[in-house]
N, C-alpha and C positions, 0 to 999 in steps of 0.2 A: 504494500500500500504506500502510495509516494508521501512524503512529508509534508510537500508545497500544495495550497491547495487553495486556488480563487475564484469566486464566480464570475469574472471582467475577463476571466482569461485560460483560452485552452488548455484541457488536463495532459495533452501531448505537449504542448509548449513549457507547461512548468514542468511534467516529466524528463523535457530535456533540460533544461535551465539546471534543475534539482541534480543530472548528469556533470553538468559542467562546472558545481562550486561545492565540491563534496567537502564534508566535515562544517561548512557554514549553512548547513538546511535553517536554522533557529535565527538566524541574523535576517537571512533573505525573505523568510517568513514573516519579523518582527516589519521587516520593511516594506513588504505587501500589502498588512495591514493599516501602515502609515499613509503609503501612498493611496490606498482604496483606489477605485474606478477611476477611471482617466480624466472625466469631463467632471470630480468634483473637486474641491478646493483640498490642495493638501496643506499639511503642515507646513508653515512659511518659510522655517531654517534646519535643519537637521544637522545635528555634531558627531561624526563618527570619529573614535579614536582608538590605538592598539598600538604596539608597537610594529617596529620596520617588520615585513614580510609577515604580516596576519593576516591577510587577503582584500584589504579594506580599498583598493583602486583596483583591482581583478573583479572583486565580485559586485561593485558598482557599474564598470563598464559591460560585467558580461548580463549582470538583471538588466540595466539601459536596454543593452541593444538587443537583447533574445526576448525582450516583449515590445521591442521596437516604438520605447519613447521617446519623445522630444530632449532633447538636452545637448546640454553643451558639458567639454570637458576641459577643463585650461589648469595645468600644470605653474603653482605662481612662484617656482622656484624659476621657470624659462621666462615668466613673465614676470620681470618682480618692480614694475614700479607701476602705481593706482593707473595711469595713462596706456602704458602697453596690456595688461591687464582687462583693464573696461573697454579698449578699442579691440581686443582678441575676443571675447565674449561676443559684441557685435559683428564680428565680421565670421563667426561662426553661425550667429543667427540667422544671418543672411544666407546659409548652405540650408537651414531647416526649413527655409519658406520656398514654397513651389514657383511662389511668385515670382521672386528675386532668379533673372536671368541668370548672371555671374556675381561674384563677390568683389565689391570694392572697400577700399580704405575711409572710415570714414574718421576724423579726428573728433576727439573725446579727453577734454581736456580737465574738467571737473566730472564729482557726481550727478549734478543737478542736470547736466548734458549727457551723461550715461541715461537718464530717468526718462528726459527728452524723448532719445534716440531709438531707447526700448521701445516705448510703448510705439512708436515707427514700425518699428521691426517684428513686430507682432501682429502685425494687422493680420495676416493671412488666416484663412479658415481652421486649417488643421492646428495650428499653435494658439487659438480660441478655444478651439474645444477641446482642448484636453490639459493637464497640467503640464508647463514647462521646466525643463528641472536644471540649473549648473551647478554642477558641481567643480569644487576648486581644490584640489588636490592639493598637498603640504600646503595646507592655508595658515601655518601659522609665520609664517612670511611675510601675512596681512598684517601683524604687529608693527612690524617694521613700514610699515609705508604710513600714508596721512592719519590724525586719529577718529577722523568719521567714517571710514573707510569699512571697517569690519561691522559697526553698529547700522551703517544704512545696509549692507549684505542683509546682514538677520531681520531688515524689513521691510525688504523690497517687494517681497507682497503688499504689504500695506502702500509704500509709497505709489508705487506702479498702478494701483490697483487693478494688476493682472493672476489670473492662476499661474504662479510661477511658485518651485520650493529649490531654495538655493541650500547645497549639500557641500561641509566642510568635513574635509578628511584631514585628520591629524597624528602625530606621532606623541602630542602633549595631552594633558586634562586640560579641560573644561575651565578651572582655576588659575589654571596659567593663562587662557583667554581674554576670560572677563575683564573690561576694559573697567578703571576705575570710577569712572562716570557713570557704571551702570548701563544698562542695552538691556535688549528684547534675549529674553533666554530660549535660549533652543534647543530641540530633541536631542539629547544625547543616548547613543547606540554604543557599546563598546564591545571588539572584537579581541578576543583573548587569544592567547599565544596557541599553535598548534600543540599538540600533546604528541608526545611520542607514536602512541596509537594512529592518531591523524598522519602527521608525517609519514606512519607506514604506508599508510593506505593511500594516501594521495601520492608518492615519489612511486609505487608500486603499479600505478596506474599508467608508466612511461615504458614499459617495457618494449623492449624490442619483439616484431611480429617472427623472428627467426628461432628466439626463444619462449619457452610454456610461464605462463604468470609467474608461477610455482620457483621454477627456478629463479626469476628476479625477483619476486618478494624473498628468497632467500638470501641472495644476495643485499638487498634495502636492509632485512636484519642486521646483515652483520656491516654495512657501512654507518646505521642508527649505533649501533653496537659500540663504535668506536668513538665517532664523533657527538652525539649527543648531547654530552657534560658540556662539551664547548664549541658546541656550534648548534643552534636551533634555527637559524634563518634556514629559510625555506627554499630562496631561491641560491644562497651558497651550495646548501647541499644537492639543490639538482643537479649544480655544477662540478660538484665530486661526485653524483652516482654513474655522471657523465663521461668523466673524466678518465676512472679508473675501471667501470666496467668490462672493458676489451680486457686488459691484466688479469681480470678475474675468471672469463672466459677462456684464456690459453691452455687448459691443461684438458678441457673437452676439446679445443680444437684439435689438438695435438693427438686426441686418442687417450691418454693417461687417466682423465676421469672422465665419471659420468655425473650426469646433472644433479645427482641423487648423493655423491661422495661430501657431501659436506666438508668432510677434515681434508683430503686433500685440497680442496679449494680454498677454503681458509688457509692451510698453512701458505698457500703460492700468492696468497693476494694481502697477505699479514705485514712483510715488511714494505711494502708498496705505500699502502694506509698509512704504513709509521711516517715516512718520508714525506705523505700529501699530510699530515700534522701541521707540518712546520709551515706550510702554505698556508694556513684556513683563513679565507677573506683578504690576502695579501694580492692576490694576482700576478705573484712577483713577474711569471715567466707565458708562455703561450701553452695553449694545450698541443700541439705539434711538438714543441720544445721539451713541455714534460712528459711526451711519449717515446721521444727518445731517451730521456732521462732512464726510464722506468725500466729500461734494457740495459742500465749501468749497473755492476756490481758494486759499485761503491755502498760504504754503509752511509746512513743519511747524514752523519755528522762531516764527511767530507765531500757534503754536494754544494761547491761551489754556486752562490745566487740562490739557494735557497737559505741552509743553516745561516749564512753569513749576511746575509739580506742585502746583498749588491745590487740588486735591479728595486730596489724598493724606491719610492720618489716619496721624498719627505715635505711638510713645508719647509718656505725657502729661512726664514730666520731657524726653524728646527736643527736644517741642517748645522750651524753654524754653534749653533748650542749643545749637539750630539759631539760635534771635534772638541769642543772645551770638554765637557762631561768626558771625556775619553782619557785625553789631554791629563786633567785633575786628578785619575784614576790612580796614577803613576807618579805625579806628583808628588814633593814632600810637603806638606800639612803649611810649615812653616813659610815655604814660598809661592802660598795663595795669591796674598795681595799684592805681593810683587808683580805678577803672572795678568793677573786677573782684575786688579783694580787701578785707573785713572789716577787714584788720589789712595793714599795710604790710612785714611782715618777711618772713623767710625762707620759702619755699613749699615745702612738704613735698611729693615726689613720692610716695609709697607711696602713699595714696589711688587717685591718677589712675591709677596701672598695674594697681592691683587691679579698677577701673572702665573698663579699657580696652575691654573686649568693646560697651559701650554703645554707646561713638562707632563700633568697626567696625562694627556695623548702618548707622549712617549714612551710612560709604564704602559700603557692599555698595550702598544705594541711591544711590548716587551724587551725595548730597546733601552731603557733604564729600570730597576728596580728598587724599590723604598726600600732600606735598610734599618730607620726607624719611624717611631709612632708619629702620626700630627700633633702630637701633643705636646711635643720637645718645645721649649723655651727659643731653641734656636732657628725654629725651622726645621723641616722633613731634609731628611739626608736621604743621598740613592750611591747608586754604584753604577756601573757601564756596563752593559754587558753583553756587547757586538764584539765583533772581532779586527783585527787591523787590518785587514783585506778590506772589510765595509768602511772602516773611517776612512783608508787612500782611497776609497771611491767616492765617496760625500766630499773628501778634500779636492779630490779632479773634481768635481759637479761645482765647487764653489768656489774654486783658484782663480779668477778674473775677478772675486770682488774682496780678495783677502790676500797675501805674503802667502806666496804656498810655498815657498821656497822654504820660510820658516817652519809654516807648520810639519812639510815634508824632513825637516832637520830633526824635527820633536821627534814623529812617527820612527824614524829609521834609530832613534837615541831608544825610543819604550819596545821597539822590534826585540831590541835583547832582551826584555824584561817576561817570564812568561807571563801568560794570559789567562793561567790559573790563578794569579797572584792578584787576583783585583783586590783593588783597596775602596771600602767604600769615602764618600768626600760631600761635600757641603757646598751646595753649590750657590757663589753669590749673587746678590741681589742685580746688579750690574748685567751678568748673563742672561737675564730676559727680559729686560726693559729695552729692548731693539724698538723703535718704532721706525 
């Protein structure tokens, strides 16, 4: 018996919709009901939020278009200023009217001329009788631009007064929204993380037609199996089931096993896995690239560009603060300030705390680690912990805007020093105040 179920609309058509957004039957449902029939007034603003890869622009464009409503879709991270924005809205509208020969530009410089414009671009019969819907994709973007901007959105039915429900998708709450001024409160929907179970069932759903379900949901087991703990995005992991599935398949190609051997499969696709670890969400290399890789015997601690993270592209002040953090690793304690400071006096912490979020990008990639608590009096201390193969690569990447010659002096002086022997260091205030 299918999940989805409305009287506006064929039980084939939600039987396929219900096909195509599995493990979200209860969200597409909720929103069914929101929307009701096509020609009556829906809900004016709707807030969906989840985190990155919950299905929240998948399963909005695939309900849109598999019951074939009105709507526009504008992405406001391509579009991010109020002007490109409300002129892309309208020159989308213009594709949903039968009327509208071709699409032209039309400039749109305020709200009160988007409101204008609208209700222009509406006149046609089918976008009257039924609700119209835009939705605005990473809308919280809309913070950053004008501050009427997000409050007339959540009430543009009202201002317009046309059947229109403008739908914001978010990576944030609701809380973080709310404009201080108060605004019109809107439907909030929230899509929660996939569960393991999901993830099976949905990545199990890609298999190749060469091989039986059976065997690539056994395979999906054991790449969940590994990666799980530290990776739950959705579309990373298509891209690892993608990736290393051929690897996993060689020992059937070959004749050595059958689809049925589980342990041989596993043991031939086990250090493959370990190797795609040290990648997850970096993209360091191509998938071409690490198909030849995957034919090296090397163990994964001497695969050049991956352990060492050489093809990784950092930001650009990053870079320059990973060769000091490297630099200080090796350092002695006593010639910080010589090294490291302008001026030999007293070192103002406010800066470095205001600038802290910088370097936690660089733990989260795992290219410095906190050595002690935030609580320290003096500030979080870390350690380095790339290798010197990756700092002469960040230093070639940044050598026309710094002495490389120097820094390459340092690097060939800490080359003798092993790279077991990291020392953790303190890093000054100075170091990330670049503007």
């Amino acid at each position: 018996m299918p999940n989805l179920e409305h009287p506006a609309y064929p039980s084939a058509t939600l039987l396929h919709l219900e096909s195509l957004v599995p493990c979200r039957e209860s969200q597409v449902s909720m929103l069914l009901s929101i929307f009701g029939e096509r020609q009556q007034f829906s809900f004016p603003s709707i807030f969906i939020y989840g985190h990155t890869s919950s299905g929240k622009t998948y399963v909005m464009q695939t309900l849109l278009n598999t019951l074939q409503l009105p709507h526009v879709f504008v992405n406001c991270v391509e579009y991010f200023t109020s002007r490109l924005l409300l002129e892309e809205i309208l020159i989308q509208l213009q594709s949903c009217s039968s009327e509208t020969k071709q699409t032209s530009h039309v400039p749109c410089d305020t709200f009160n001329d988007f409101v204008r414009l609208f209700k222009q671009a509406v006149v046609s019969r089918e976008l009257q009788d039924q609700t119209l819907y835009i939705v605005l994709d990473r809308a919280e973007q809309l913070r950053e631009m004008e501050a009427n901007i997000l409050p007339a959105f959540l009430r543009l039915q009202e201002l317009t007064d046309r059947n229109v429900t403008v739908v914001l998708l978010s990576e944030i709450v609701w809380e973080l929204f709310r404009p201080n001024t108060g605004c019109f409160e809107p439907f909030t929907l929230y899509f929660p993380d996939y569960s393991i179970g999901h993830l099976q069932k949905i990545l199990s759903q890609n298999h190749p037609p060469e091989y039986s379900v059976d065997f690539y949901a056994a395979y999906i087991n054991i790449l969940l199996g590994v990666f799980y703990m530290v990776c739950r995005d959705l579309k990373e992991l298509q891209h690892l089931a993608a990736l290393n599935f051929s690897k996993y398949c060689e020992p059937v190609v070959r004749g050595e096993a059958s689809e049925r051997d589980t342990r041989k499969l596993w043991k031939n696709i086990e250090p493959h896995l370990k190797k795609a670890m040290q990648t997850v969400y970096l993209r360091e290399i191509s998938s071409s690239q690490w198909e030849r890789l995957q034919c090296d015997d090397r163990e994964p601690g001497q695969l050049k560009g991956l352990s060492a993270h050489t093809h990784v592209e950092l930001p650009y002040y990053s870079k320059f603060l990973l060769i000091a953090a490297y630099l200080a690793s090796y350092n002695p304690v006593r010639t910080d300030k010589r090294f490291f400071l302008k001026h030999h006096g007293k070192i103002r912490k406010t800066n470095f705390m205001k600038k802290h979020e910088k370097i936690s990008s660089l733990v989260t990639l795992q290219l410095l680690s906190m050595v002690d608590h935030n609580d320290q009096l003096g500030g979080p201390r870390y350690k380095c912990t790339v290798s010197l193969d990756f700092i002469r690569a960040i230093a070639r990447w940044t050598g026309h805007k710094m002495k490389l010659h120097l820094v390459q002096a340092w690097l060939d002086h800490t080359a003798r020093i092993s790279t077991a022997s990291l020392c953790q260091f303190a890093i000054p205030s100075n170091k990330v105040t670049c503007e």
